[in-house]
OpenMM code with the backbone's topology and positions (N, CA, C; nanometers):
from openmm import Vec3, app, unit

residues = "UNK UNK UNK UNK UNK UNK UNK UNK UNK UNK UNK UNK UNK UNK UNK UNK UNK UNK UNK UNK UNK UNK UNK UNK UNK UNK UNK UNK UNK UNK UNK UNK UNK UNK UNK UNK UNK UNK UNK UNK UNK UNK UNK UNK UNK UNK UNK UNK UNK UNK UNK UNK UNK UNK UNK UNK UNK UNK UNK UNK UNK UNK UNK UNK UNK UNK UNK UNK UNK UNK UNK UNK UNK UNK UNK UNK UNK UNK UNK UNK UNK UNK UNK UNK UNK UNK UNK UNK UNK UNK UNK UNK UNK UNK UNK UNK UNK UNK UNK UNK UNK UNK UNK UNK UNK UNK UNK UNK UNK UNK UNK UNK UNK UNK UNK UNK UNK UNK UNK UNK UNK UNK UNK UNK UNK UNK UNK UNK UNK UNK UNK UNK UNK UNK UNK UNK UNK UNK UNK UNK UNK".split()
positions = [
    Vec3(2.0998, -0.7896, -0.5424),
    Vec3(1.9975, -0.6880, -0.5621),
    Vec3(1.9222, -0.7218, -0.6900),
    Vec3(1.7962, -0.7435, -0.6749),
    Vec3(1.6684, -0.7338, -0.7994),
    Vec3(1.5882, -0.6279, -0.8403),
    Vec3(1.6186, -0.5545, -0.9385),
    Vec3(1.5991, -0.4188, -0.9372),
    Vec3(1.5212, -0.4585, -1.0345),
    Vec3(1.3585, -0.4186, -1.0005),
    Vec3(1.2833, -0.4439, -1.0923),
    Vec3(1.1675, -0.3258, -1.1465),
    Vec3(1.2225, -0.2614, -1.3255),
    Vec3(1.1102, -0.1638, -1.3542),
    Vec3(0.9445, -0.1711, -1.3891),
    Vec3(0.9393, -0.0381, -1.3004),
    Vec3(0.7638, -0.0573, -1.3848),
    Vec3(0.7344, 0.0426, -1.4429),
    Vec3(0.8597, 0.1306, -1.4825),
    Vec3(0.8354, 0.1717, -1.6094),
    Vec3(0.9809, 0.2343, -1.6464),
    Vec3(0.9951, 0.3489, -1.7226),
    Vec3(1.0904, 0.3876, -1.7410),
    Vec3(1.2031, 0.4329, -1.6157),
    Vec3(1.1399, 0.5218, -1.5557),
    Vec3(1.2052, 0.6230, -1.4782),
    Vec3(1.1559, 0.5508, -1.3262),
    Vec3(1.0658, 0.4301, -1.2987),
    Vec3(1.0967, 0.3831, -1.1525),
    Vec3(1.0913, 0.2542, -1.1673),
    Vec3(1.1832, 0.1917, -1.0431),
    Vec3(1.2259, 0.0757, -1.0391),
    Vec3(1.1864, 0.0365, -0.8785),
    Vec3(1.1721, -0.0779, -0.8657),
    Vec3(1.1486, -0.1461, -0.7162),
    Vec3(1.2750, -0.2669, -0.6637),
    Vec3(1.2755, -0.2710, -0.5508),
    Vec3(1.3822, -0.3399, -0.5083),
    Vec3(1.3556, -0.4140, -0.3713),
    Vec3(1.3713, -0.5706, -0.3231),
    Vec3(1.3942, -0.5488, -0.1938),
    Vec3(1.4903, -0.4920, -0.0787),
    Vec3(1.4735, -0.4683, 0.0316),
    Vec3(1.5710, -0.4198, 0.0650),
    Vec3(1.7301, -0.3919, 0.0078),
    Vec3(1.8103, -0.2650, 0.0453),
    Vec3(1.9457, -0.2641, -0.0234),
    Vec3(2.0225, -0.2399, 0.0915),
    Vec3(2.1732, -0.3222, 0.0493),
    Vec3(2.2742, -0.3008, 0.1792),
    Vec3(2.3513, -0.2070, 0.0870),
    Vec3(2.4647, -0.1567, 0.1928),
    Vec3(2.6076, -0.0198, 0.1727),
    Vec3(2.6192, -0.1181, 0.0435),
    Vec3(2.6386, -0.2221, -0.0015),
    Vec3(2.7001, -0.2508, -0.1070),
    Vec3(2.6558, -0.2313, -0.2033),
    Vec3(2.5058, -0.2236, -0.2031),
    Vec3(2.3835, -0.2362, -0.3769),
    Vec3(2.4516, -0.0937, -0.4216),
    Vec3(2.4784, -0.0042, -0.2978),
    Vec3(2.4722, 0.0991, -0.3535),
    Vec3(2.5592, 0.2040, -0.4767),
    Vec3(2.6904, 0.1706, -0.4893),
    Vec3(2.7745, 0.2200, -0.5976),
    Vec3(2.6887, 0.1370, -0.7339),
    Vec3(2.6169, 0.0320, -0.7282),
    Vec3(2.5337, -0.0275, -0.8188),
    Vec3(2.4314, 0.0633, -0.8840),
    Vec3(2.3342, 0.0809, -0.7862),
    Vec3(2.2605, 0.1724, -0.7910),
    Vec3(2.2546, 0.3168, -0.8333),
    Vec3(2.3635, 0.3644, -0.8276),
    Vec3(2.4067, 0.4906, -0.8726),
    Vec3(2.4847, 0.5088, -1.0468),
    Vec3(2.5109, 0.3504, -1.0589),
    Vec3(2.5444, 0.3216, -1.1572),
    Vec3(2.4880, 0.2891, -1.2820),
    Vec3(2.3712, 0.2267, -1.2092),
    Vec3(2.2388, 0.2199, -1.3104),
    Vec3(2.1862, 0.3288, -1.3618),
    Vec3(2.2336, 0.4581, -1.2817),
    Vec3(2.1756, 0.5729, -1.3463),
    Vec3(2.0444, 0.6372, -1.2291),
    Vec3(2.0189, 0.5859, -1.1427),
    Vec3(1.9292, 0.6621, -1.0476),
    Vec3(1.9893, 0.7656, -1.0018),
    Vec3(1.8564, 0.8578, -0.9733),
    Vec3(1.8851, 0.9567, -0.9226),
    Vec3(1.8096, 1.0232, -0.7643),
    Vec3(1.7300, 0.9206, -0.7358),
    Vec3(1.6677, 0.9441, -0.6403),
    Vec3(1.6533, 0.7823, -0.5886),
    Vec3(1.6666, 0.7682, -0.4208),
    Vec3(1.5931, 0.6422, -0.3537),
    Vec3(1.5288, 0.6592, -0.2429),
    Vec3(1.3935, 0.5494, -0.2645),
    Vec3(1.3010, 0.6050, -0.2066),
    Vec3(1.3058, 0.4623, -0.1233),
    Vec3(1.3132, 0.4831, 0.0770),
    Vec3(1.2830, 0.3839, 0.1285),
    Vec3(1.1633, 0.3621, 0.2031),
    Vec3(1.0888, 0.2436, 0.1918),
    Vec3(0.9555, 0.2546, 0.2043),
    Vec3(0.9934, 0.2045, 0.3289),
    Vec3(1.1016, 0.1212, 0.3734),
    Vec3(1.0926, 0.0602, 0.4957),
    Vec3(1.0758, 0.1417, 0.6420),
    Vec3(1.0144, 0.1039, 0.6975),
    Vec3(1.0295, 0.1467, 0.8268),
    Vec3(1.1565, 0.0697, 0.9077),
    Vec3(1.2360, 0.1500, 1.0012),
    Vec3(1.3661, 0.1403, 1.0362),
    Vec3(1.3549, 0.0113, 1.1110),
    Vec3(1.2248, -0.0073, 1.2271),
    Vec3(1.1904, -0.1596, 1.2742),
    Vec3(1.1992, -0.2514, 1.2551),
    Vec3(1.1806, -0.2661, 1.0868),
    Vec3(1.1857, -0.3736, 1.0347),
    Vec3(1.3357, -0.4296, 0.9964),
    Vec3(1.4425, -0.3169, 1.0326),
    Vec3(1.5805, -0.3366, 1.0110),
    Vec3(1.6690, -0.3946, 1.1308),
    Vec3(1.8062, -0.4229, 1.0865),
    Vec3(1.8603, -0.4129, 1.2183),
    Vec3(1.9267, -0.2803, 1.1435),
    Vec3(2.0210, -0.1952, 1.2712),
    Vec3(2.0827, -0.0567, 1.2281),
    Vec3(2.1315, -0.0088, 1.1476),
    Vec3(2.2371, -0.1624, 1.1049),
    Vec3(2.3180, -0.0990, 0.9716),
    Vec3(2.2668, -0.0749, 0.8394),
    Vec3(2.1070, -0.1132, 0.8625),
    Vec3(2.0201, -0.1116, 0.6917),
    Vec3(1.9339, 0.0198, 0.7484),
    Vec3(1.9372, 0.0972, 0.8441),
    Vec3(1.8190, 0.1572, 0.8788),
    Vec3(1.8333, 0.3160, 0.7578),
    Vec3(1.7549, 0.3247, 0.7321),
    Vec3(1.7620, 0.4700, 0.6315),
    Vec3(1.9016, 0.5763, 0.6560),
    Vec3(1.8685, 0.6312, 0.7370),
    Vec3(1.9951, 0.7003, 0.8074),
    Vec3(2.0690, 0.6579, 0.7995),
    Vec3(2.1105, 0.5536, 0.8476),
    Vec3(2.2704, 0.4989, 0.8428),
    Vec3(2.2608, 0.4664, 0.7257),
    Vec3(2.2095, 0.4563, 0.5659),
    Vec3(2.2324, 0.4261, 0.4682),
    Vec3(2.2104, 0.6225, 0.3672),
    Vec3(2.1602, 0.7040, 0.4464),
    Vec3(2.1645, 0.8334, 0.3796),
    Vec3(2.3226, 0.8903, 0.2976),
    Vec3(2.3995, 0.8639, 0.4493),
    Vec3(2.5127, 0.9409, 0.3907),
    Vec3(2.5820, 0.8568, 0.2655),
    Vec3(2.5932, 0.7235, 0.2312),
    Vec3(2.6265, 0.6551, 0.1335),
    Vec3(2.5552, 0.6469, -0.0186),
    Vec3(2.4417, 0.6829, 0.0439),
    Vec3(2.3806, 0.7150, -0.0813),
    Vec3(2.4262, 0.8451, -0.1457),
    Vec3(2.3729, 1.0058, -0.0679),
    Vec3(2.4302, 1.1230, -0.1002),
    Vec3(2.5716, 1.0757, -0.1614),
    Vec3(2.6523, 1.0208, -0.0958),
    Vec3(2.7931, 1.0635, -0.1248),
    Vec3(2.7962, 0.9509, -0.2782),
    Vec3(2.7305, 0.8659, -0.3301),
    Vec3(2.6870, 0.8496, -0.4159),
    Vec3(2.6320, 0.9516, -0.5153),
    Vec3(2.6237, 1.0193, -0.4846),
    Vec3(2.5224, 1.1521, -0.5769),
    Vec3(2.3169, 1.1197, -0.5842),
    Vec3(2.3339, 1.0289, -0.4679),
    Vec3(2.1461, 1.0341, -0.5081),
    Vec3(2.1318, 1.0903, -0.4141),
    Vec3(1.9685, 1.1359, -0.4146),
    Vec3(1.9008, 1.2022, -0.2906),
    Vec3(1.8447, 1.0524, -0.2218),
    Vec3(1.8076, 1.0881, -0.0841),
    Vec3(1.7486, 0.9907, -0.0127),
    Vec3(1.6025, 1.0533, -0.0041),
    Vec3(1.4576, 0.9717, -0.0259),
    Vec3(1.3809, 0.9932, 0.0549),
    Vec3(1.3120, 0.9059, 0.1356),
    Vec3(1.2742, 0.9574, 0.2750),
    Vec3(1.2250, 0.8310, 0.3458),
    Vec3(1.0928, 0.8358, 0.3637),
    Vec3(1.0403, 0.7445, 0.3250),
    Vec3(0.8724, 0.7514, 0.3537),
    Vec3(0.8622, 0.5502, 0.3528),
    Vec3(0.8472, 0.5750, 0.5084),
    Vec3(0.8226, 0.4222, 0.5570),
    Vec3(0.6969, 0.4256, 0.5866),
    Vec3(0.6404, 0.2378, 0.4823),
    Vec3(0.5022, 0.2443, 0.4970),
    Vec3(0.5011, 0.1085, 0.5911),
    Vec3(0.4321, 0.1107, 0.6785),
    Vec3(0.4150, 0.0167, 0.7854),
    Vec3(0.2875, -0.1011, 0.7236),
    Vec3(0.3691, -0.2679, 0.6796),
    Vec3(0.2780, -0.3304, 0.6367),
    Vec3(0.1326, -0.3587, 0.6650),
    Vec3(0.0493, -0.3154, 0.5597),
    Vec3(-0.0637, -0.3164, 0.5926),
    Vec3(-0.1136, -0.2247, 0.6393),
    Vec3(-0.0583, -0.0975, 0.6699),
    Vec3(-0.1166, 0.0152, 0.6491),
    Vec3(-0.0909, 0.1359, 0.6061),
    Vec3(-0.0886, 0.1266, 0.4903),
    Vec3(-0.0679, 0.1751, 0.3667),
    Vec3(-0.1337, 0.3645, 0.3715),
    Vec3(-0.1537, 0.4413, 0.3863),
    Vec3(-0.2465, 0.5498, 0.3648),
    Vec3(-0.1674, 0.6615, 0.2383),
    Vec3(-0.2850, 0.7740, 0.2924),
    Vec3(-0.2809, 0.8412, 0.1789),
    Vec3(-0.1563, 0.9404, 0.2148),
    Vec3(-0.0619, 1.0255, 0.3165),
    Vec3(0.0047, 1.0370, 0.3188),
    Vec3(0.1425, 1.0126, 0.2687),
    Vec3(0.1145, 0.8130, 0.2799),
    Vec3(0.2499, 0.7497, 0.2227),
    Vec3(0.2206, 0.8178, 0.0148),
    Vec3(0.1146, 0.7810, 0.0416),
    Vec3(0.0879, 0.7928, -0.1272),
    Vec3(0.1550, 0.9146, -0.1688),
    Vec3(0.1130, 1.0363, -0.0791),
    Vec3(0.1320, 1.1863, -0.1609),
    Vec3(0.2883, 1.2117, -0.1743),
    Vec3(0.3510, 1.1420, -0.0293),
    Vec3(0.5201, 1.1865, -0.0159),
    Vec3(0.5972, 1.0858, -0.1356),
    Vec3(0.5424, 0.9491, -0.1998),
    Vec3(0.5587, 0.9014, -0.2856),
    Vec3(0.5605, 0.9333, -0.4266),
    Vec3(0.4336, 1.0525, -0.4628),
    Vec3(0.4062, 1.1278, -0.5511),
    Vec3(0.4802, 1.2444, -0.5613),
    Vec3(0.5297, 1.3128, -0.4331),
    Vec3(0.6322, 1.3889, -0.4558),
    Vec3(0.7750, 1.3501, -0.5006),
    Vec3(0.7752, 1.2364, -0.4373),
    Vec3(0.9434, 1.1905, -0.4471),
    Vec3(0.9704, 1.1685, -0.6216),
    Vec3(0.8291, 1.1142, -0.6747),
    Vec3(0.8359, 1.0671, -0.8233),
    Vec3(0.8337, 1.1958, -0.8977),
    Vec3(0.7720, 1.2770, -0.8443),
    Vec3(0.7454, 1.3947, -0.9608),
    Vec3(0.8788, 1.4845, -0.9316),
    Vec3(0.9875, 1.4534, -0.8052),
    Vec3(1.1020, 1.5548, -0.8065),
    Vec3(1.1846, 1.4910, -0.9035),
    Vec3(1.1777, 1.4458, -0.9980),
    Vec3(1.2575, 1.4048, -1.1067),
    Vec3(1.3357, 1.3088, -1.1126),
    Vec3(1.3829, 1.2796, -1.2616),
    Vec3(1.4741, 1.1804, -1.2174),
    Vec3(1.4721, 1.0149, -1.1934),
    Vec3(1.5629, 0.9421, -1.2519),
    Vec3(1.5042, 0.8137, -1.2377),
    Vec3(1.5112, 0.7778, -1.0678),
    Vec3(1.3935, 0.7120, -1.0304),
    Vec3(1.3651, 0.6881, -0.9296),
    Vec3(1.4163, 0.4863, -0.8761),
    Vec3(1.4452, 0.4714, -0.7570),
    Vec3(1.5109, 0.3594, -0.7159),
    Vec3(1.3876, 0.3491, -0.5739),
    Vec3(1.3306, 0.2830, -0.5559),
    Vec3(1.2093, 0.2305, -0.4071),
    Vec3(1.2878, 0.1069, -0.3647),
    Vec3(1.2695, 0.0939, -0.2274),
    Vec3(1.2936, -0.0440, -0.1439),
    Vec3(1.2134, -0.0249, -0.0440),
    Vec3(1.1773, -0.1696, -0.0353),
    Vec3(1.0908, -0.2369, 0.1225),
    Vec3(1.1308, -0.3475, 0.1414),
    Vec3(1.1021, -0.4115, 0.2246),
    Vec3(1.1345, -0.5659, 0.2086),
    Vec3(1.1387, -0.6456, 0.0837),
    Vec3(1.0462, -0.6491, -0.0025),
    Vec3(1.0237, -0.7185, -0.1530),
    Vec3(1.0158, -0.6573, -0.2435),
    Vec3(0.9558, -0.4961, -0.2241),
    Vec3(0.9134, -0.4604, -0.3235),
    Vec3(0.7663, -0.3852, -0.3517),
    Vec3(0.6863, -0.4575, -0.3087),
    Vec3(0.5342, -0.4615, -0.3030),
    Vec3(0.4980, -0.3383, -0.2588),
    Vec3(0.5200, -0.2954, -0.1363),
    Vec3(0.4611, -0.1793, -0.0882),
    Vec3(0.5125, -0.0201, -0.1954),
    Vec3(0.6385, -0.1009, -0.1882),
    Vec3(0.6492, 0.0513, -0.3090),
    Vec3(0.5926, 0.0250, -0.4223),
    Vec3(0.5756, -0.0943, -0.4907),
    Vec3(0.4941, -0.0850, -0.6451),
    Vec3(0.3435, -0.0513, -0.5975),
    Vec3(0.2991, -0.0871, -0.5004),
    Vec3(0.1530, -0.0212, -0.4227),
    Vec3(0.1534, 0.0963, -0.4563),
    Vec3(0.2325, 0.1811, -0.3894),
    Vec3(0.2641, 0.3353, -0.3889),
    Vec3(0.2406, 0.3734, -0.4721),
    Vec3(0.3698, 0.3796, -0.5696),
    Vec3(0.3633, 0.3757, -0.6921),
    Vec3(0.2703, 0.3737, -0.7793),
    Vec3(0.1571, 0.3235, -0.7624),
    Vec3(0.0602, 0.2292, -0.8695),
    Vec3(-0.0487, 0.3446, -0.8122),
    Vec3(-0.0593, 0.3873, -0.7002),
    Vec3(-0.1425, 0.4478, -0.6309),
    Vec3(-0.1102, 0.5981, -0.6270),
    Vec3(0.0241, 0.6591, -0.6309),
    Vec3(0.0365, 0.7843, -0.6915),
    Vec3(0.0379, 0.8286, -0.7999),
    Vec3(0.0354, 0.7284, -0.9545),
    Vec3(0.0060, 0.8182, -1.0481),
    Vec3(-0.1407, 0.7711, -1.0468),
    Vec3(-0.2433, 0.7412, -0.9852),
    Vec3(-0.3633, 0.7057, -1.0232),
    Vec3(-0.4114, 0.8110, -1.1324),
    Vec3(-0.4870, 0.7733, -1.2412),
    Vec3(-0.5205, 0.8587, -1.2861),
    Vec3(-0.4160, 0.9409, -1.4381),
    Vec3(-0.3031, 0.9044, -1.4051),
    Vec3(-0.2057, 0.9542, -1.5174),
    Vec3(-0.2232, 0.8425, -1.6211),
    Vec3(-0.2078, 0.7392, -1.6135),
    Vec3(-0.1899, 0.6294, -1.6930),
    Vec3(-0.3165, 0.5118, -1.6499),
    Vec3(-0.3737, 0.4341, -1.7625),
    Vec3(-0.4761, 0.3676, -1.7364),
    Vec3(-0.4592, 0.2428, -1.5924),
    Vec3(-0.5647, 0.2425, -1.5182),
    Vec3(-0.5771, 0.1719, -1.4726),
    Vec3(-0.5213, 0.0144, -1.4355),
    Vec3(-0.4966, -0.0276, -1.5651),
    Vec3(-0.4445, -0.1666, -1.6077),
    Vec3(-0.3681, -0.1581, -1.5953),
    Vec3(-0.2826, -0.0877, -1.6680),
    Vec3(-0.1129, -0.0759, -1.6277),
    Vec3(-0.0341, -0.0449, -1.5416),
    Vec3(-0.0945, 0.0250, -1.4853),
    Vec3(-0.0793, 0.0347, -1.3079),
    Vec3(-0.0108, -0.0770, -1.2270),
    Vec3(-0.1793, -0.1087, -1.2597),
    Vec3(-0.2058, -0.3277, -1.1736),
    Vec3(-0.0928, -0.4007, -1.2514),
    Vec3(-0.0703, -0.3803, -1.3941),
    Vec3(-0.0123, -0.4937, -1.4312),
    Vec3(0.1553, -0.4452, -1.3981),
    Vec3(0.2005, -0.3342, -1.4163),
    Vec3(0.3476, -0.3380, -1.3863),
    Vec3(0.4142, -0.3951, -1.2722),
    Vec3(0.3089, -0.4322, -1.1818),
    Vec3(0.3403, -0.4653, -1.0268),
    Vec3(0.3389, -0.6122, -1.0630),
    Vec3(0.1904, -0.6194, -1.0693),
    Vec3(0.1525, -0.7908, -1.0766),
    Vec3(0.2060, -0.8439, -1.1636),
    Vec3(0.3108, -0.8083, -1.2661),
    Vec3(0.4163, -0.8563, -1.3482),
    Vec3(0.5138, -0.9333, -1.2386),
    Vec3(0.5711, -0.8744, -1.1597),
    Vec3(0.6663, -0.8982, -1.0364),
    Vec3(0.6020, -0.9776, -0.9106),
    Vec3(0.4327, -1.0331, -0.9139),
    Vec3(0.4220, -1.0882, -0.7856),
    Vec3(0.3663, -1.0199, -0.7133),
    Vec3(0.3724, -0.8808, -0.7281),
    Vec3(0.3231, -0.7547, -0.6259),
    Vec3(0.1886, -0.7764, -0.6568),
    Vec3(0.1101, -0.7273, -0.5224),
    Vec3(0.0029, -0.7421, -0.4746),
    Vec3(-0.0862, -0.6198, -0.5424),
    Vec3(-0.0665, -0.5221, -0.6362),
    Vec3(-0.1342, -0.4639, -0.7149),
    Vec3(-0.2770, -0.4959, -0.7543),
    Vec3(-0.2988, -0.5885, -0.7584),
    Vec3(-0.4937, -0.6178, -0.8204),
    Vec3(-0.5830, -0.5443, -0.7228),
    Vec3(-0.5238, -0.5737, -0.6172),
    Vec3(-0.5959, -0.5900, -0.5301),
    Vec3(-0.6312, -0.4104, -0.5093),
    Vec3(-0.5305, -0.3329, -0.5434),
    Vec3(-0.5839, -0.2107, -0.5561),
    Vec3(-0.6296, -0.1618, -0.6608),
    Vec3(-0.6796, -0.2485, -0.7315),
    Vec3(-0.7078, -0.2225, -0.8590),
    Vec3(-0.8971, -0.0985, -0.8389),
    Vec3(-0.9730, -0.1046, -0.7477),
    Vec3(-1.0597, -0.0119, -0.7420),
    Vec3(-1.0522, 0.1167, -0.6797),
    Vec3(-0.9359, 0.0778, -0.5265),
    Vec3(-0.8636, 0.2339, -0.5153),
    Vec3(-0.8315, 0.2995, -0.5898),
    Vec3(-0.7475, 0.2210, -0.7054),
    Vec3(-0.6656, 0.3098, -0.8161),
    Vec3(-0.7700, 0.3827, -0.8836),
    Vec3(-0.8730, 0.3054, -0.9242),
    Vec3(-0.9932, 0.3477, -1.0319),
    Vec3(-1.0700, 0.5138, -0.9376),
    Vec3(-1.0621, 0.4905, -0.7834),
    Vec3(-1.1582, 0.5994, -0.7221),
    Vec3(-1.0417, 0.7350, -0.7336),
    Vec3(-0.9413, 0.6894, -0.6609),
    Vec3(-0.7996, 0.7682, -0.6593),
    Vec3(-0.8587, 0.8749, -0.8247),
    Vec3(-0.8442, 0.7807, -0.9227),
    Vec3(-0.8091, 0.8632, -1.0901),
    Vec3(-0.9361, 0.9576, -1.0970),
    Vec3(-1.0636, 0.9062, -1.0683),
    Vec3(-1.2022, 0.9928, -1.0469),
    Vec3(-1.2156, 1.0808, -1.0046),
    Vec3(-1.1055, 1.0841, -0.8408),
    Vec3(-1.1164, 1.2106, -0.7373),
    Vec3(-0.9996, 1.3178, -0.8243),
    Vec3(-0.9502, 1.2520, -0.9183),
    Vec3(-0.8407, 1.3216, -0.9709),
    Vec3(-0.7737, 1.3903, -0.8570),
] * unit.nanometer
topology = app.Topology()
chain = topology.addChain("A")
for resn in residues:
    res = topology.addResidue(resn, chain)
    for name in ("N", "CA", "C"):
        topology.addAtom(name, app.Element.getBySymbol(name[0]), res)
């Protein structure tokens, strides 16, 4: 597991098996957020079958699977909720990317622009590229 922050309180990950997880709970999270959609799994990684291990871990699960490449504003808001219910936050997708997307795209507007793009594109994540969503996102406040 590569648990990588982009800032204090959230971290990105690719996918996690039953095992990341006593890890994960150990690091101090308190919430995980899976971006994956279950398709992209075989069963034993699918959200659900990874809920009850987490709970019994002491984190909450939330699931908000974003389907590559189409990203919307829905995924964004349930992302923005999951971050603002407190708590250090834990994301997985396949690499990473789609949740530092998220991420980068739900606080639009809290924190400058740049740092957004760069906490991602530190890691490889495809962040630039939303670099004018982010800018309209912070405008529409």
């Amino acid at each position: 597991m590569d648990i990588r922050p982009l800032d204090s309180n959230y971290a990105v990950t690719p996918q996690i098996t039953p095992e990341d997880i006593p890890d994960i709970a150990a690091a101090g999270f308190d919430t995980v957020i899976c971006n994956r959609p279950d398709g992209e799994n075989p069963p034993d990684l699918n959200a659900e079958t990874l809920r009850p291990k987490i709970e019994a871990a002491g984190m909450k699960l939330v699931v908000n699977p974003i389907v590559g490449g189409a990203l919307n504003m829905e995924n964004v808001a349930a992302q923005k909720a999951a971050i603002e219910g407190g708590g250090k936050v834990l994301a997985y997708c396949a690499s990473g990317n789609r949740s530092s997307i998220a991420w980068a795209l739900a606080l639009a507007g809290t924190r400058p622009t740049e740092e957004l793009v760069a906490a991602g594109e530190k890691y490889g994540y495809q962040t630039p590229q939303f670099r004018d969503l982010i800018e309209k996102l912070a405008r529409e406040g």
